[in-house]
C-alpha positions in Angstrom: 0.0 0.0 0.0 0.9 3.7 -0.2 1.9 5.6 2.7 -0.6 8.1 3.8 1.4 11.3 2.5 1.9 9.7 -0.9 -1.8 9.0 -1.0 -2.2 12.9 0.4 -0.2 14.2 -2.2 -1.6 12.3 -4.9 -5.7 12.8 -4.0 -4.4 16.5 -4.0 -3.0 16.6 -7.2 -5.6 14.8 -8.9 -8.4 17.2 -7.6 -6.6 20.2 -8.8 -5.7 19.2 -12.0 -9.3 17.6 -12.5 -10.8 21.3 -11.7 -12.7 19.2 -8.5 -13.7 22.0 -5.7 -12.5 20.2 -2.5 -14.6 20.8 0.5 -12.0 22.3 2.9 -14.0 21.2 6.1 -13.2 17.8 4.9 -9.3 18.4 4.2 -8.7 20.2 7.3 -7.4 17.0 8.8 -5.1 16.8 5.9 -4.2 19.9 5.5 -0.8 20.0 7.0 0.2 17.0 5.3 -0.5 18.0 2.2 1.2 21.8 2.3 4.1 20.1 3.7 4.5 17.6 0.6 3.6 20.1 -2.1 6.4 22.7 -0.4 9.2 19.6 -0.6 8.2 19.7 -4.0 8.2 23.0 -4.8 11.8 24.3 -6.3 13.8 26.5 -3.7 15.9 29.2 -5.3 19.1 30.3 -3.5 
């Protein structure tokens, strides 16, 4: 199985690029988690 940030990250991605709204409520649990994967991802410039 996937670990439960990969599994985050991609249920996030998939809703954005799909144009889903996401019911923050819901995501609030995940919230965290996912703002902490998507900013490892994002490039760093020095």
């Amino acid at each position: 199985m996937l670990s439960p940030y990969v599994r985050d990250l991609a249920l996030s991605f998939i809703s954005l690029e799909a144009g889903q709204q996401i019911y923050l409520p819901e995501m609030r649990p995940w919230r965290k988690q996912i703002f902490t994967l998507l900013s490892g991802l994002t490039p760093r410039s020095g």
